[in-house]
C-alpha positions in Angstrom: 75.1 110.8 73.8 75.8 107.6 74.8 75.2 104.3 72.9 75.7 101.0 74.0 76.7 98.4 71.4 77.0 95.3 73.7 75.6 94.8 77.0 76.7 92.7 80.4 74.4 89.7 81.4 71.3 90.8 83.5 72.3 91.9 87.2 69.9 89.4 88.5 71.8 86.7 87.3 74.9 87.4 89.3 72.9 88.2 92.3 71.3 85.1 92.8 74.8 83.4 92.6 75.9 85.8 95.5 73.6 85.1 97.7 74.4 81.2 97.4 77.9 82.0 98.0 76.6 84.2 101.3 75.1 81.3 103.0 77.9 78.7 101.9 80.8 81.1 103.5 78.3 81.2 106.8 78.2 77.6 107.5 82.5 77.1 106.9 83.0 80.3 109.3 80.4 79.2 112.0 82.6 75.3 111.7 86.3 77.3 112.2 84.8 78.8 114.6 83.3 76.3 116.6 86.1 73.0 115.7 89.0 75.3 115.2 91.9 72.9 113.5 89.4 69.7 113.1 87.5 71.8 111.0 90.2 73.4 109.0 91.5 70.0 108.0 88.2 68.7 107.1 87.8 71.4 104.7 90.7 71.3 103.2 90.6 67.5 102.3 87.5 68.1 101.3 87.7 70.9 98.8 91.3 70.7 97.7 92.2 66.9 98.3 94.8 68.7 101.1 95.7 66.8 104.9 99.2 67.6 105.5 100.7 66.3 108.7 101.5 70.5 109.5 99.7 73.2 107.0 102.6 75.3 108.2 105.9 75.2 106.6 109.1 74.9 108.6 112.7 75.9 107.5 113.7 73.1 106.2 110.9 72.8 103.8 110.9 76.1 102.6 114.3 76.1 102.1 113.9 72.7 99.9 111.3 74.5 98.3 112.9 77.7 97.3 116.0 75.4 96.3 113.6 73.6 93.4 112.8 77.4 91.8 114.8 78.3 89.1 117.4 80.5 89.7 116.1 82.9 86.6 112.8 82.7 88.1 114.0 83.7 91.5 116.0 86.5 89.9 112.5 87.7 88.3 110.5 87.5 92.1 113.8 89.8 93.5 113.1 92.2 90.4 109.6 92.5 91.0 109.8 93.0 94.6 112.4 95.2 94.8 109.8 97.4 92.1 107.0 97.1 95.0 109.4 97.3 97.8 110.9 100.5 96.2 107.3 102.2 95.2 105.9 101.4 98.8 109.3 103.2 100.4 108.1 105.9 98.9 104.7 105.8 99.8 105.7 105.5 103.4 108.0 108.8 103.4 105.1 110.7 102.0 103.5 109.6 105.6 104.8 112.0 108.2 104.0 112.0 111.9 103.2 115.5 113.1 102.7 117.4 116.2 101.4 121.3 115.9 100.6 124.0 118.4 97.2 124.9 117.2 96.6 127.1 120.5 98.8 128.5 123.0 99.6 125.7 125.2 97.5 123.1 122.8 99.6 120.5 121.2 97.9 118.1 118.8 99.5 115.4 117.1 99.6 112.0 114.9 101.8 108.9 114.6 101.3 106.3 112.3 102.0 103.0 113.7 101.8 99.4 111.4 99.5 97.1 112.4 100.7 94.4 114.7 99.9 91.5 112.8 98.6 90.9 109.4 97.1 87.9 107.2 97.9 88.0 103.2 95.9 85.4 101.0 97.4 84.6 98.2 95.2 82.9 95.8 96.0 80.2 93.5 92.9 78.0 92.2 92.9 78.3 88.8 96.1 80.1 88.6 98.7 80.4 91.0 99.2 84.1 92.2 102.9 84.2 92.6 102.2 88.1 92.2 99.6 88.4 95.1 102.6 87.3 97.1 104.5 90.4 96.3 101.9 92.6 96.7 100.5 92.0 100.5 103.3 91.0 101.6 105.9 92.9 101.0 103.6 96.0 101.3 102.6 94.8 104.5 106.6 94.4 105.6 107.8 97.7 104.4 105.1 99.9 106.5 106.4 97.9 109.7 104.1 95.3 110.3 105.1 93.1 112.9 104.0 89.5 112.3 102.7 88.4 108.7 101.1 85.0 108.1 101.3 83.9 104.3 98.2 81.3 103.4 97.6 79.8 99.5 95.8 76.8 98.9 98.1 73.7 96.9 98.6 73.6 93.5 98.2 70.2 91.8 98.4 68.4 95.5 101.9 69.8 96.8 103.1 73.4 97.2 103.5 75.8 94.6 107.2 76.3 94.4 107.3 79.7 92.7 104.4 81.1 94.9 106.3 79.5 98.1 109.5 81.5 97.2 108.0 84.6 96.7 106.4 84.3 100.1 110.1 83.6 101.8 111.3 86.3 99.6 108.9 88.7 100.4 109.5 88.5 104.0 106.2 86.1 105.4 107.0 84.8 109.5 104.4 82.0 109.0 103.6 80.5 105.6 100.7 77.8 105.5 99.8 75.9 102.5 96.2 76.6 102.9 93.9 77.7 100.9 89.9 79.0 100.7 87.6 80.1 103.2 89.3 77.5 105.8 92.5 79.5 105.5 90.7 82.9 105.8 88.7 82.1 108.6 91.9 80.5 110.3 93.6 83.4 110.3 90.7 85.9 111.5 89.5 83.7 114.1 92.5 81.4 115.0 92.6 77.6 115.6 94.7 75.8 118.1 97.6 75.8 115.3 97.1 79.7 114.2 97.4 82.7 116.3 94.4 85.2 115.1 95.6 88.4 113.0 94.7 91.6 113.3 94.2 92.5 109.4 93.1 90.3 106.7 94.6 91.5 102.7 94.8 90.0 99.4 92.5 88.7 96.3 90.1 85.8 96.5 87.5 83.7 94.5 83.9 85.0 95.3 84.1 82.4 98.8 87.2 84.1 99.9 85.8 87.6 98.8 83.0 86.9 100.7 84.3 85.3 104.1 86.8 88.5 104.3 83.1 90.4 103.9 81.7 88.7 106.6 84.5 88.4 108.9 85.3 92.7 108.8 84.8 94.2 112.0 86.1 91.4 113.9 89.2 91.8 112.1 90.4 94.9 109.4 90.4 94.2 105.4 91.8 95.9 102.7 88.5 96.4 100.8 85.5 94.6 99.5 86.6 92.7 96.1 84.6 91.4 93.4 86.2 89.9 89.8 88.6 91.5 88.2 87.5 94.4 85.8 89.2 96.0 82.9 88.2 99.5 81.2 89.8 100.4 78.5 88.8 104.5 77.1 90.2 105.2 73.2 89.9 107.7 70.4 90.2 106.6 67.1 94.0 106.7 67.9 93.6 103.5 69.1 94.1 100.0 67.5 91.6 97.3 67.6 94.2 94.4 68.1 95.7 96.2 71.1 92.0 97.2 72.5 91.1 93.2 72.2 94.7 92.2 73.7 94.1 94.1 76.9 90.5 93.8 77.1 91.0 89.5 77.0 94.2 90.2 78.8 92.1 90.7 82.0 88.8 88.9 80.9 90.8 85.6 81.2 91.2 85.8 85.0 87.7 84.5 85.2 84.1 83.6 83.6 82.5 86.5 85.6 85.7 89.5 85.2 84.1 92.8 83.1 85.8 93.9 80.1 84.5 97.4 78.4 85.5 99.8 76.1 84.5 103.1 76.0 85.2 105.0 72.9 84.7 108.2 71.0 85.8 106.2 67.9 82.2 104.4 66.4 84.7 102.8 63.6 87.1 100.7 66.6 83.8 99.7 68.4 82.1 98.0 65.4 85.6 96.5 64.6 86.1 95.3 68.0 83.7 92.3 68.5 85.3 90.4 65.5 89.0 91.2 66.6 87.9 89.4 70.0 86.9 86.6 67.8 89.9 86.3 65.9 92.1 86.6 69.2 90.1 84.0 71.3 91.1 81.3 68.6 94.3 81.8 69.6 94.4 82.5 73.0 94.8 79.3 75.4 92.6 80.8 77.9 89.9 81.2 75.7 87.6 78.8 77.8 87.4 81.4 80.6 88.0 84.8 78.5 85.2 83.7 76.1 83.0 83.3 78.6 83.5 86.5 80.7 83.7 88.6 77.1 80.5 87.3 76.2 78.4 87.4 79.6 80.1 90.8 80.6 81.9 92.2 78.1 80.8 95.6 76.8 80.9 98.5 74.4 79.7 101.8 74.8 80.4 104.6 72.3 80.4 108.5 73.5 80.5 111.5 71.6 83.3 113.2 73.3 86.3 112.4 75.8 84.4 114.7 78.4 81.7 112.2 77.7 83.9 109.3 78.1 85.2 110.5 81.4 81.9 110.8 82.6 81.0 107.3 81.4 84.5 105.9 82.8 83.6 108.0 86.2 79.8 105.8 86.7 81.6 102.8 85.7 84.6 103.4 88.1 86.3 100.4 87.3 89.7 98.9 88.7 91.6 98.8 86.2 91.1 101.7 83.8 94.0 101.9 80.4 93.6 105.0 78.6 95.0 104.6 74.6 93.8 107.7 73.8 96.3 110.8 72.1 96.6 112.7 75.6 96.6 110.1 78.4 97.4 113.0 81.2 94.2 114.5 80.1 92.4 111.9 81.5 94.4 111.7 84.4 93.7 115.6 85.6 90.1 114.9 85.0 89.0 110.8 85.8 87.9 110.7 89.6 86.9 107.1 90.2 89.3 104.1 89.4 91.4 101.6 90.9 94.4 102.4 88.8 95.4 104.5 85.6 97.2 102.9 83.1 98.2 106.0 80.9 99.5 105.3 77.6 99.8 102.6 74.8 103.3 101.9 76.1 102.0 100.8 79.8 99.2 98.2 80.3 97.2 96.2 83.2 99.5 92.9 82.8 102.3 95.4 84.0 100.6 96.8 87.4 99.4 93.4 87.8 102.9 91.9 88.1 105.9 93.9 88.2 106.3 97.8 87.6 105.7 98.6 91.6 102.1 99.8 91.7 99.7 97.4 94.1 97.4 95.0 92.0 95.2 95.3 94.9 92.1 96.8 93.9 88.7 98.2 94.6 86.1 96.2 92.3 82.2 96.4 91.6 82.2 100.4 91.8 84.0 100.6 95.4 86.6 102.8 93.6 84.1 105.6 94.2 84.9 106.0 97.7 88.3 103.6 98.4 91.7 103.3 96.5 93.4 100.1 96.6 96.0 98.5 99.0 98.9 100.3 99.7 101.4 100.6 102.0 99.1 103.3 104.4 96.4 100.8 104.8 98.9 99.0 107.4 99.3 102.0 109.2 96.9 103.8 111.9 97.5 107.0 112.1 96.6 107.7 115.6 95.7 111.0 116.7 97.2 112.7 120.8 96.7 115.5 122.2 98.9 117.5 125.7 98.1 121.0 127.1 99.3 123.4 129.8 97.0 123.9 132.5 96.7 127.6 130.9 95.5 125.8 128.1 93.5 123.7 130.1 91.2 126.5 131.0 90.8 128.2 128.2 89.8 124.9 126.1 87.2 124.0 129.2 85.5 126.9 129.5 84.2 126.6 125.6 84.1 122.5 126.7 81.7 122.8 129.5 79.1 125.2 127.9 79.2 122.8 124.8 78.4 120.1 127.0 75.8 121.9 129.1 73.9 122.2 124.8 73.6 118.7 124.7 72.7 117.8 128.4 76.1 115.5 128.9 76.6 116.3 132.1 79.4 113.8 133.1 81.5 115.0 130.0 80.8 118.8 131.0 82.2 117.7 134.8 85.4 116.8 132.8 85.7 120.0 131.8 84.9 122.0 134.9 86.9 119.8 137.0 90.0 121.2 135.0 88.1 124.7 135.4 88.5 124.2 139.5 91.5 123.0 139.4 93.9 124.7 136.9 91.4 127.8 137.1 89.9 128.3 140.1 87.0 128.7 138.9 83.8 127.8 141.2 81.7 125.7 138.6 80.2 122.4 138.4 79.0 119.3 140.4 82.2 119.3 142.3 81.9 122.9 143.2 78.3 122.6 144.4 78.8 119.1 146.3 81.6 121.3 148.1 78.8 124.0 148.8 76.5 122.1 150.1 78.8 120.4 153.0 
């Protein structure tokens, strides 16, 4: 059975802000779109306070910029994206191209080829996402992408220098300190000043989240993404203060980010809300993790871990730590999540900047039907297809009748035209036309 002790804010509440945000991203993308670079620059002084003679970032700045960074913090961005680098290598090998005989004469094949050209948001409002960086970006370089443009707003009224560097480091052609639905739309739609990308990746406020919502189709996304979300699954195994760490951990990226537990263990639920407490005294984020723990944070108690998987399963959340005595358990059986975080030892804050998985990841149930970004969603794999004319034949005779069912009678001349020619065969419109003169 399952029993929820604390409860998320109503739906409807969160809805009605959406559809604000819907209408707000409409207007900004219908002005890019229209004014190009006049209307970029207007909304950027506008909402971040930002006119820059050039949003784009030549050599010599970047290089002053990079030069400002700490050389142990630059030694920290190599470590981390050499982890990513070394994890999406990987990834990539495990994509072959292929070509099989599947018939006599039939050869059918793919080939994955990187998208040409790719735009990586890299968010830094209330915090700047120096991790975001490594995480588009160099994911995007190691599957072959050809051209990548690097946009994040300014931090404080100038570039953030750590967020810059990881950019360079990472591998970015174009970098643009730019930020918002201006620098999304930019990118999609391109300005006199931009050259439009094919792809569009990376995290975002609800605006960004939003305008990359909208502008899909015209160009590719990654996925659809919401706030942040942390599940956490335990056993009575499991100890409060770590729970509430990880849980607040994540609940600090913003007001709206859900944090639940899920526990077999009624004892660590009833303990949890006053560990929470105790923690958000301390914590200097409290302001925002107070406020998503107590307008989304929840607590749900099962009676078993087949239970719990089941619960963990509806919730499909994006981030999912399992503290529980056999974390692989959960891994053979848990079908929808972002990411598995297996273990006491391991935890979100690791994926989220440095071990080498993506932090990229579906939100608001989307991991029922998406994983998150990785080094294959920059590659199309692109299907061909040669035959003999022995092949030809044989294929087109089944081609033409299947046609002839559905009453496509151009696609079933396609067919017998190979049926004439590499056949002999006295069928179709070309065979009677020849009849009748």
């Amino acid at each position: 059975m399952v029993t929820v002790l604390k409860r998320r804010i109503d739906r409807a509440i969160s809805d009605a802000h959406d559809a604000s945000v819907r209408q707000a991203v409409e207007s900004i993308l219908r002005d890019v779109a229209a004014r190009g670079d006049e209307a970029v620059r207007e909304l950027s002084a506008r909402f971040d306070g930002w006119s820059p003679a050039s949003f784009r970032l030549g050599q010599v700045e970047l290089d002053a910029i990079v030069r400002r960074v700490a050389p142990d913090t630059l030694a920290d961005i190599r470590f981390a994206q050499a982890q990513i680098r070394r994890f999406a290598e990987h990834q990539r090998a495990a994509l072959k191209d292929i070509e099989v005989e599947t018939l006599p004469g039939v050869k059918l094949g793919h080939r994955n080829i990187p998208i040409e050209s790719v735009g990586c948001y890299v968010p830094g409002g209330r915090y700047p996402m120096v991790a975001s960086a490594h995480m588009s970006i160099v994911t995007a370089r190691t599957a072959g992408v050809g051209r990548i443009v690097a946009c994040t707003p300014p931090s404080q009224g100038a570039p953030h220098p750590e967020t810059i560097a990881a950019m360079v480091l990472g591998g970015a052609d174009e970098i643009y300190v730019l930020g918002g639905v201006q620098a999304v739309a930019a990118m999609a739609l391109g300005t006199e000043a931009i050259r439009p990308v094919d792809m569009l990746v990376g995290p975002g406020n609800a605006y960004v989240a939003e305008a990359k919502r909208q502008l899909f189709g015209r160009v590719g996304i990654d996925l659809f993404a919401g706030p942040t979300e942390i599940l956490v699954i335990a056993d009575d195994s499991a100890d409060v203060e770590m729970v509430a760490t990880d849980l607040l951990g994540q609940a600090e990226h913003g007001p709206t980010s859900p944090a639940i537990l899920i526990t077999t263990s009624r004892t660590l639920a009833e303990a949890l809300p006053a560990e929470i407490e105790r923690q958000l005294a301390l914590l200097p984020t409290a302001d925002v993790a107070g406020v998503a723990w107590r307008d989304y944070g929840e607590i749900i108690v099962v009676d078993s871990r087949e239970e719990a998987v089941a619960e963990a399963d509806r919730v499909a959340a994006e981030h999912v730590e399992v503290l529980a005595r056999e974390p692989r358990w959960f891994l053979e059986r848990m079908r929808n999540y972002g990411a598995l975080f297996l273990g006491p030892e391991t935890n979100v804050s690791y994926g989220d900047k440095v071990i080498g998985t993506n932090h990229t990841l579906p939100t608001m149930g989307a991991a029922r039907y998406t994983g998150g970004l990785w080094v294959g969603k920059f590659l199309k794999t692109c299907t061909y297809q040669e035959i003999t004319p022995e092949a030809s034949v044989a294929i087109g005779e089944y081609c033409s009748r299947l046609c002839a069912i559905e009453r496509f009678w151009g696609h079933k001349e396609q067919a017998d035209l190979r049926l004439r020619r590499y056949g002999g065969r006295d069928v179709g419109l070309g065979a009677r036309k020849a009849r009748v003169a």
